[in-house]
FISE-39556 format. One record per residue (C-alpha): residue in three letters; x, y, z. Coordinates in pm, 1 decimal, padded with zeros to 6 digits. Layout:
+-----+----------+----------+----------+
| res |       c1 |       c2 |       c3 |
+-----+----------+----------+----------+
| ALA |        X |        Y |        Z |
...
+-----+----------+----------+----------+
//
This chain:
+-----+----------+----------+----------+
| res |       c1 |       c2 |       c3 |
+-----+----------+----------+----------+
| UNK |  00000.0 |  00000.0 |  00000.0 |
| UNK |  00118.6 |  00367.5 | -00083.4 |
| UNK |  00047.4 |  00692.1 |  00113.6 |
| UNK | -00195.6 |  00748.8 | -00187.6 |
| UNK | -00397.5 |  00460.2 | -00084.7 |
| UNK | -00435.9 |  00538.2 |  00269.3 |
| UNK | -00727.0 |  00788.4 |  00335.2 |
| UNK | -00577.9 |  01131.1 |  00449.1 |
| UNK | -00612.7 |  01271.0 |  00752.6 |
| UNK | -00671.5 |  01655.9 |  00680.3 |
| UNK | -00804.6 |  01766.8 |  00992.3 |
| UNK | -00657.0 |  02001.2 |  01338.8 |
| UNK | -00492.4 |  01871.2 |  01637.9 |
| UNK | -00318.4 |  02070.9 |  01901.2 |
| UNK |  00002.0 |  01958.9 |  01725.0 |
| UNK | -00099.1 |  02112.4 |  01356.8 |
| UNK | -00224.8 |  01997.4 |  01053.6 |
| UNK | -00229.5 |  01599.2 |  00966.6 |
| UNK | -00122.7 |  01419.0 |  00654.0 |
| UNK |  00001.2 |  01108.9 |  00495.9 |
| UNK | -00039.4 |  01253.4 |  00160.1 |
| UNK |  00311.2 |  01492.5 |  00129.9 |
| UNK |  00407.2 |  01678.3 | -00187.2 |
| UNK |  00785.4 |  01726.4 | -00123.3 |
| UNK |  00905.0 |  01360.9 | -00017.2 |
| UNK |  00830.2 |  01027.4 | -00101.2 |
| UNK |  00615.4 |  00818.4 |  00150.2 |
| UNK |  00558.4 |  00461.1 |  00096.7 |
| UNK |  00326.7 |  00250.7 |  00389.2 |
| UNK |  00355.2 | -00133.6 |  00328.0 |
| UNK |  00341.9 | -00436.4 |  00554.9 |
| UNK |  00371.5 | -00227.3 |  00893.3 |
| UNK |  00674.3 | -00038.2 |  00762.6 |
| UNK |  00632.8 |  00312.9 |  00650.0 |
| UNK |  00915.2 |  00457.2 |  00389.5 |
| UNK |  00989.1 |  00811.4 |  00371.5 |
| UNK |  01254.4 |  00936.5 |  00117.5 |
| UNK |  01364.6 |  01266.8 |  00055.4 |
| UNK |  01340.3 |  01343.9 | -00274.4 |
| UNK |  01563.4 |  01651.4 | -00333.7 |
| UNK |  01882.9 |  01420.8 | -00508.0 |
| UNK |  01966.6 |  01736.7 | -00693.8 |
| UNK |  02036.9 |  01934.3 | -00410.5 |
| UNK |  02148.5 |  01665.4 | -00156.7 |
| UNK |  01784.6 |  01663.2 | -00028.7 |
| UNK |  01843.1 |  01997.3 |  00180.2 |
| UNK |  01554.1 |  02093.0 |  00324.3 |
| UNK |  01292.6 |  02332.2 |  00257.8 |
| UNK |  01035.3 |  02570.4 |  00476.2 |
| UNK |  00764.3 |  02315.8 |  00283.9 |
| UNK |  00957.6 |  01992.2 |  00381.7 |
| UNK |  00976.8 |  02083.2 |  00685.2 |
| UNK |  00636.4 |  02146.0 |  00717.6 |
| UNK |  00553.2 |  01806.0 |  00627.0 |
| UNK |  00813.1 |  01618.6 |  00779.4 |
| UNK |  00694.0 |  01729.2 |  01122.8 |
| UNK |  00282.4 |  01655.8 |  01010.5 |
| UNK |  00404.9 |  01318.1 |  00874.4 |
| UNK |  00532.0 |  01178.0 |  01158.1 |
| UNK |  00274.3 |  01287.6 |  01356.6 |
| UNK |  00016.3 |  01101.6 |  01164.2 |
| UNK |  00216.6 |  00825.3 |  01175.1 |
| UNK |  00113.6 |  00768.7 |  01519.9 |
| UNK | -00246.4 |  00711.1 |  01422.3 |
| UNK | -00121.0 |  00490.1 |  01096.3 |
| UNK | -00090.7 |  00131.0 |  01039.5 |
| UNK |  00283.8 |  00184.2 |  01011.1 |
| UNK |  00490.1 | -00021.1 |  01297.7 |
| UNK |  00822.5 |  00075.5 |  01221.4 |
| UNK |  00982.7 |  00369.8 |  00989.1 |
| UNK |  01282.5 |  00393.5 |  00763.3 |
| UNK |  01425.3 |  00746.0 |  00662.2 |
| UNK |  01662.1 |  00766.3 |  00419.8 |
| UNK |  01700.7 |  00979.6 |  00088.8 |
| UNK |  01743.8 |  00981.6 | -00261.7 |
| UNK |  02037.3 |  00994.6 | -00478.6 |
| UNK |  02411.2 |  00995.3 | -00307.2 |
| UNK |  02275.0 |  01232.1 |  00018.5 |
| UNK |  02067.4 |  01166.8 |  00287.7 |
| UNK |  02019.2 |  01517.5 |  00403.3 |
| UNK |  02234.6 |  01811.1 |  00371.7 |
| UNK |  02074.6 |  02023.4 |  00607.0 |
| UNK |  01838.7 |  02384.5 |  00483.7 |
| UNK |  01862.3 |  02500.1 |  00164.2 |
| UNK |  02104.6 |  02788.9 |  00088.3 |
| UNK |  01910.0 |  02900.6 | -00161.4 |
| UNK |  01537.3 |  02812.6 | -00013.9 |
| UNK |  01598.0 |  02879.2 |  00389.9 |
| UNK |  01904.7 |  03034.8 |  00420.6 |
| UNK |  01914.0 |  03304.8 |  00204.6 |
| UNK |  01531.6 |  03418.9 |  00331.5 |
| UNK |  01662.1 |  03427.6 |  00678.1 |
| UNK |  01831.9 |  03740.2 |  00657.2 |
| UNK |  01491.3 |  03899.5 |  00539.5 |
| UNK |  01371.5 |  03792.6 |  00900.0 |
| UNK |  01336.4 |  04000.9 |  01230.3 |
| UNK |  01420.7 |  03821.6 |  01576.7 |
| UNK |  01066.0 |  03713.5 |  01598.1 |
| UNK |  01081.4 |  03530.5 |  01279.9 |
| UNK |  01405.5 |  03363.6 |  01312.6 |
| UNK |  01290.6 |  03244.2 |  01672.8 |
| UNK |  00954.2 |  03096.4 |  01491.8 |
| UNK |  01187.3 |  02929.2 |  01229.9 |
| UNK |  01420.9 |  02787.4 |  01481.7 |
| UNK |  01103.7 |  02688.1 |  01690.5 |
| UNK |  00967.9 |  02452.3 |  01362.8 |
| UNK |  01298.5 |  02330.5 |  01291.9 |
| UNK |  01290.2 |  02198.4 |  01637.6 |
| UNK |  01000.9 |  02062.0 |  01608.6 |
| UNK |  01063.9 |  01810.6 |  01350.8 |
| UNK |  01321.1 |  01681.7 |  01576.8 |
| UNK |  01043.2 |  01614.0 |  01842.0 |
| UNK |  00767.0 |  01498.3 |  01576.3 |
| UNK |  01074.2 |  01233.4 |  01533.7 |
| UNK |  01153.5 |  01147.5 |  01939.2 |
| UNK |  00771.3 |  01166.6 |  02037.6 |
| UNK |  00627.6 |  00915.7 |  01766.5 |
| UNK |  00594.9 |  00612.1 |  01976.1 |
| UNK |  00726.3 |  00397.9 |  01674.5 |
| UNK |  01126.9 |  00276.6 |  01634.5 |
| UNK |  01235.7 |  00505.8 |  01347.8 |
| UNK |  01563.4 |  00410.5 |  01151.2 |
| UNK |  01788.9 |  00617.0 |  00936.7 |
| UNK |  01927.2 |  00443.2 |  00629.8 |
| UNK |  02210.4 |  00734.6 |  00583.9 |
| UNK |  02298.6 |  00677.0 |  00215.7 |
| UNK |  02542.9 |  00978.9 |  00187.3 |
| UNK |  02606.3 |  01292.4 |  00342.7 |
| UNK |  02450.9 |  01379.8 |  00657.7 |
| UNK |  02522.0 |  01745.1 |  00751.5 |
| UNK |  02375.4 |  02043.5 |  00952.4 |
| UNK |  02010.2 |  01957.0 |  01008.5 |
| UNK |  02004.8 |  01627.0 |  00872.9 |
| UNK |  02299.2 |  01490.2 |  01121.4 |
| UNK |  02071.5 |  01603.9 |  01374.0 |
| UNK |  01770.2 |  01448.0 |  01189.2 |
| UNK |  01992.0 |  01113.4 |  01200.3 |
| UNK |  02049.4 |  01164.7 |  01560.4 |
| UNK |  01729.8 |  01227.6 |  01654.9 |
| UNK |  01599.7 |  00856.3 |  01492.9 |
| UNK |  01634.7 |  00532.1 |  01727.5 |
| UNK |  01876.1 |  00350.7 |  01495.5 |
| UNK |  02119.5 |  00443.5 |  01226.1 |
| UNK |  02225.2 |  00226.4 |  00950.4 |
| UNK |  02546.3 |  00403.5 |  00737.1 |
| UNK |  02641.7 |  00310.4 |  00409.1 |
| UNK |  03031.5 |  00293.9 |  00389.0 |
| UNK |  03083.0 |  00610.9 |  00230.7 |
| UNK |  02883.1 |  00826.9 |  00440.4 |
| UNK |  02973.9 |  01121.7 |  00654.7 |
| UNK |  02832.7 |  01330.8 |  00914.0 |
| UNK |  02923.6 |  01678.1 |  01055.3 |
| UNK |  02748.9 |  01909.7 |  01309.9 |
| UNK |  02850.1 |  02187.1 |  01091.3 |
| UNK |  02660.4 |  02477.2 |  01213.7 |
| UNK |  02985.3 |  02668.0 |  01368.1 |
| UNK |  03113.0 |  02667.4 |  01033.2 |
| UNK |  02818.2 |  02917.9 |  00916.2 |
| UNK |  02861.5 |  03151.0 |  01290.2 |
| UNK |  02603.9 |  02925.9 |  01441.3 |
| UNK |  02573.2 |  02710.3 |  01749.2 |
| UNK |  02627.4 |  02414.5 |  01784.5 |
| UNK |  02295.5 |  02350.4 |  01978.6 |
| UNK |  02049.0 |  02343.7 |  01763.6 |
| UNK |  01734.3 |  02131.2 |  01662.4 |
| UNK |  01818.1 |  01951.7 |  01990.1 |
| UNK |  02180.0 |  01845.3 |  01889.9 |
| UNK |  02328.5 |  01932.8 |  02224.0 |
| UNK |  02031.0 |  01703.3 |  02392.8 |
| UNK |  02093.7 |  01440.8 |  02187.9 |
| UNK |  02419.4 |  01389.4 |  02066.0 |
| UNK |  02593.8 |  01388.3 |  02423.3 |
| UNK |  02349.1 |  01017.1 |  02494.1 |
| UNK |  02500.4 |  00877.1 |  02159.3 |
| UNK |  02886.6 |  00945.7 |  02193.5 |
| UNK |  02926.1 |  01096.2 |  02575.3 |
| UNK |  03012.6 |  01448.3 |  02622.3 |
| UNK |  03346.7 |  01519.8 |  02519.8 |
| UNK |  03305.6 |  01366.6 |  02198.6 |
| UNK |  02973.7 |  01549.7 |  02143.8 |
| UNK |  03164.9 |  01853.0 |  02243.3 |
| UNK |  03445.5 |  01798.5 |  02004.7 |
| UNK |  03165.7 |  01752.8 |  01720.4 |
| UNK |  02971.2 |  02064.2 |  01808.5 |
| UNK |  03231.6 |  02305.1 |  01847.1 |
| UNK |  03479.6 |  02207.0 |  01596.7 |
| UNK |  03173.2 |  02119.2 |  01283.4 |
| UNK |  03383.9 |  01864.2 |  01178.7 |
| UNK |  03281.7 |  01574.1 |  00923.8 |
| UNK |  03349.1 |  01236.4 |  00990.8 |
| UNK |  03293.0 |  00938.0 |  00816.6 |
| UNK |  03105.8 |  00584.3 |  00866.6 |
| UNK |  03387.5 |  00411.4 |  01031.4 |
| UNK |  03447.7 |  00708.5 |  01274.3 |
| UNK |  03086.4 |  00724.1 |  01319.7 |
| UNK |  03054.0 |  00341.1 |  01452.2 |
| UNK |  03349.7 |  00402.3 |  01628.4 |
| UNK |  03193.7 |  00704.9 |  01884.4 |
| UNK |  02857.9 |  00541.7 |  01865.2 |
| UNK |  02720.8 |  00764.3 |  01596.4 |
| UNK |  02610.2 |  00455.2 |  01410.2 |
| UNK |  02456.8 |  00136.3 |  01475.3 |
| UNK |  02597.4 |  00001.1 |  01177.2 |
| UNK |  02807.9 |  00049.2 |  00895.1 |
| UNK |  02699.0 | -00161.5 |  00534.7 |
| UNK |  02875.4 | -00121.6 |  00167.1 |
| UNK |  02731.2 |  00152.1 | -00020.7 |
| UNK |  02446.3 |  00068.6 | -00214.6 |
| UNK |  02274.8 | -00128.6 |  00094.8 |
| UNK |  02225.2 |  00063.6 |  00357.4 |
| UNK |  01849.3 |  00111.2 |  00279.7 |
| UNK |  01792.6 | -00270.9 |  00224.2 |
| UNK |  01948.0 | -00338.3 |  00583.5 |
| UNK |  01710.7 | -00070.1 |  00719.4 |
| UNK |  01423.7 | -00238.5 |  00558.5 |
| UNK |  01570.6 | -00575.3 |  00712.5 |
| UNK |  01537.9 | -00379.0 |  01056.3 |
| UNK |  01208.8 | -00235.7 |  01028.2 |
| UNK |  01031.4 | -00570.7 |  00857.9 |
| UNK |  01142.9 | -00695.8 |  01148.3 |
| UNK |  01034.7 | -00483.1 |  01398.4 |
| UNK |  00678.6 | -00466.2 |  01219.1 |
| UNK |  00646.7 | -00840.5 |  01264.8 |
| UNK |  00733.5 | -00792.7 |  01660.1 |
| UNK |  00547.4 | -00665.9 |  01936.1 |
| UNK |  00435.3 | -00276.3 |  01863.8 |
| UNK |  00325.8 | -00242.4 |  02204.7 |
| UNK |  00613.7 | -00356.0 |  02363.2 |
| UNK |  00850.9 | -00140.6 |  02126.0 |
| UNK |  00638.9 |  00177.9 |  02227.6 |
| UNK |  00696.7 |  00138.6 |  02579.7 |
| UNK |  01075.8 |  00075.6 |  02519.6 |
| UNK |  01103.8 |  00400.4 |  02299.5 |
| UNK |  00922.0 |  00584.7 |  02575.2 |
| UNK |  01160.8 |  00457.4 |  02855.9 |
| UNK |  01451.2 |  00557.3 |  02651.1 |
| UNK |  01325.4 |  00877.3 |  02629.9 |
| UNK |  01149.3 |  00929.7 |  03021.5 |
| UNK |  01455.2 |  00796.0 |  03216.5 |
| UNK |  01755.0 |  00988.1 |  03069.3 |
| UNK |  01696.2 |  01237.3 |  03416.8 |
| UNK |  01540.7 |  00978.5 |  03641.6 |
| UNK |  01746.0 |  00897.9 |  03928.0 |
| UNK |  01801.9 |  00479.5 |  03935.7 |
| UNK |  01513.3 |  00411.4 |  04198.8 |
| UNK |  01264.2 |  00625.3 |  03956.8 |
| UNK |  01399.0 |  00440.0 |  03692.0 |
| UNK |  01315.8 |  00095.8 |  03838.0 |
| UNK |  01005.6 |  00180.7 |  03966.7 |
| UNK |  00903.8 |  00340.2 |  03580.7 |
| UNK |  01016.0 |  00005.9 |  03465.6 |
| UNK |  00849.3 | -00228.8 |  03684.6 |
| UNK |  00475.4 | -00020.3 |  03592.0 |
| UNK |  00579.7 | -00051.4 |  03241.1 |
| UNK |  00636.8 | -00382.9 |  03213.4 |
| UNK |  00334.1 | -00488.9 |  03413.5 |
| UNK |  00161.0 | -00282.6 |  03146.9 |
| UNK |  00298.7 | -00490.4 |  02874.7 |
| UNK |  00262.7 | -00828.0 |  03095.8 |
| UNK | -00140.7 | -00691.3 |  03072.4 |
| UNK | -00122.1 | -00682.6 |  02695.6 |
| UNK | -00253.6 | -00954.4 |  02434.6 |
| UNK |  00101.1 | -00964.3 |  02347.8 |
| UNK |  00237.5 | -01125.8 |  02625.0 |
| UNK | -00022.4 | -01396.4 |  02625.5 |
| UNK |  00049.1 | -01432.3 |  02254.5 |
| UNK |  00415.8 | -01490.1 |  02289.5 |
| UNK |  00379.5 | -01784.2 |  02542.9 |
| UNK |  00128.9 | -01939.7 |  02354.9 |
| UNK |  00342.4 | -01909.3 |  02021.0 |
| UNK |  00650.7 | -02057.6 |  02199.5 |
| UNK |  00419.0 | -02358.0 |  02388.3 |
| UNK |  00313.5 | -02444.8 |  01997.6 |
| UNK |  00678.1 | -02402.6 |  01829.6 |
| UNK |  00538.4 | -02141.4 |  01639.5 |
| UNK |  00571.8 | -01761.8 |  01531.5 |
| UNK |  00410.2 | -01551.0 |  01743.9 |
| UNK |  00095.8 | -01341.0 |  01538.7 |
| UNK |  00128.4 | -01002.6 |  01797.7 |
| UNK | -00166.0 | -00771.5 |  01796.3 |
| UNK | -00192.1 | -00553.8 |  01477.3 |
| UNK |  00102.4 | -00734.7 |  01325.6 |
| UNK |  00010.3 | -00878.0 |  00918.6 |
| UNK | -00173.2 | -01142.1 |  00935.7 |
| UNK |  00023.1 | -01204.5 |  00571.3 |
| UNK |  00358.9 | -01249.9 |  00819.9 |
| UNK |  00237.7 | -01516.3 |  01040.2 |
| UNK |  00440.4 | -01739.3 |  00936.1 |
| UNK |  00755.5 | -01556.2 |  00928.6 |
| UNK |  01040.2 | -01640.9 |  01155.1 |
| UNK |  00989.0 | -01500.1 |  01487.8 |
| UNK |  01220.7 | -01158.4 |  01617.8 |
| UNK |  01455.2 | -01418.8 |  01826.9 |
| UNK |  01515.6 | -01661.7 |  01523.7 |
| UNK |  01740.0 | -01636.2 |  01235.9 |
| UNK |  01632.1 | -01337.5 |  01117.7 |
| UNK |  01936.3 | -01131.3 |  01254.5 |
| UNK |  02095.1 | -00753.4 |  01211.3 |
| UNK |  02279.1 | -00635.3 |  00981.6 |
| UNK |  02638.3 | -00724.8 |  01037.1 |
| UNK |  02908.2 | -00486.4 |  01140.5 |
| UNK |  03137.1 | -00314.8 |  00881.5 |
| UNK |  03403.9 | -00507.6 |  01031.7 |
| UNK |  03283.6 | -00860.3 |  00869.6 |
| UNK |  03180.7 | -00734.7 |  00536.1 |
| UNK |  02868.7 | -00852.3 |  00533.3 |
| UNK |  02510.8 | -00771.2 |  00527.7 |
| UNK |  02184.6 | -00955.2 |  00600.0 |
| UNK |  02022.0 | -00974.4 |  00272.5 |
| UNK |  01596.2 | -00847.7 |  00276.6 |
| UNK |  01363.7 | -01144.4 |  00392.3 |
+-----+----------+----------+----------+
//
């Protein structure tokens, strides 16, 4: 199924307009994975006021979609090079404070469309992942890195800060503070292998499959328990200040949520029968698939080579 075939929602929350119909990217929703793909190759899929725009209302709708997992990635030999020189950057300068502070405040808020969508979201970096999109990379759960990508925080290179779109919040949980310092300061790029090194990365594939090992991922997770995955993206996210007894105590009320769910049930039955588990919501089309603990692994680190080729 396409986002064409899915009715659109065009109505008003609190959080802005809805869609899963956008002009300016590609968005694909099949088998519990949704696929969104910039779709600016000619210009390193930089980013524009409109994409934006619909970035942010996309992933909100998500939440109310069939989709159980999402893969970002883009077109062409980029992933994202961050706003448009030509279509953000040179408008700025038109702006008063008030309007640069509203521009700032919807940039940010892509980020948290991203971190609040109780779905795991994977980045398939293809290419180049600069300025806002590095951030946009940070800001998903997993990152998958095709060999010859690179990354860079480059906003002190263009007399910004470093801290923006939440890259100061999220960076330091992904490669510790010095390192996060190092990146933000200096705007350096760094490639795949550096990337996996600091923690950047999850993973680091040969060009050219990066998107099929994200796909891998997210089939994956859409076969699994969506439930389950929510609460463990929303822990992530709720204890990174909780002292370790808040923690524990968050934990044990989650988990006695998820020991309340059809899920749980599910999965002991499944494993009584020696067979896949069918989780609540899942395709019915992937019953028989291999369940999450089987063969079906990761991708496999730079460091063998080797990728796990799509199911």
């Amino acid at each position: 199924m396409t986002a064409r075939d899915t009715p659109p929602e065009a109505h008003r929350t609190k959080r802005g307009p809805m869609t899963l119909t956008p002009r300016s990217f590609q968005l694909e929703v099949s088998r519990g994975v949704a696929e969104i793909t910039l779709s600016r190759p000619d210009r390193l899929n930089s980013l524009t006021f409109e994409v934006y725009g619909e970035l942010t209302a996309t992933f909100r709708s998500l939440e109310r979609s069939a989709a159980r997992a999402v893969v970002l990635t883009g077109q062409g030999r980029g992933f994202c090079s961050g706003g448009d020189v030509e279509g953000i950057i040179a408008e700025l300068f038109a702006r008063d404070a008030r309007g640069l502070l509203e521009f700032t405040r919807v940039t940010g808020a892509l980020i948290q469309s991203i971190c609040e969508l109780r779905r795991p979201v994977i980045a398939a970096v293809n290419g180049v992942a600069v300025g806002a999109g590095a951030v946009i990379a940070a800001a998903c759960d997993l990152r998958i890195a095709a060999a010859s990508a690179r990354f860079g925080f480059i906003f002190p290179k263009v007399g910004l800060s470093g801290a923006d779109m939440g890259a100061s919040y999220l960076l330091p949980r992904l490669v510790g503070h010095g390192r996060a310092a190092e990146l933000l300061f200096f705007g350096d790029l760094i490639g795949a292998d550096e990337a996996l090194r600091i923690g950047l990365v999850n993973r680091v594939v040969p060009d050219g499959e990066a998107l099929q090992a994200a796909r891998d991922w997210a089939e994956r997770l859409a076969r699994g328990p969506a439930f389950a995955h929510a609460i463990t993206k929303q822990m992530l996210e709720s204890e990174r200040t909780m002292p370790l007894a808040a923690a524990i105590e968050a934990e044990a009320q989650a988990q006695a949520l998820c020991m309340a769910h059809p899920d749980f049930r599910e999965a002991y039955e499944a494993n009584k029968a020696k067979r896949p588990p069918r989780f609540e919501g899942a395709d019915p089309s992937d019953a028989a698939a291999p369940a999450a603990v089987d063969s079906d692994a990761a991708p496999t680190p730079r460091s063998t080579g080797q990728a796990t080729p799509r199911s």
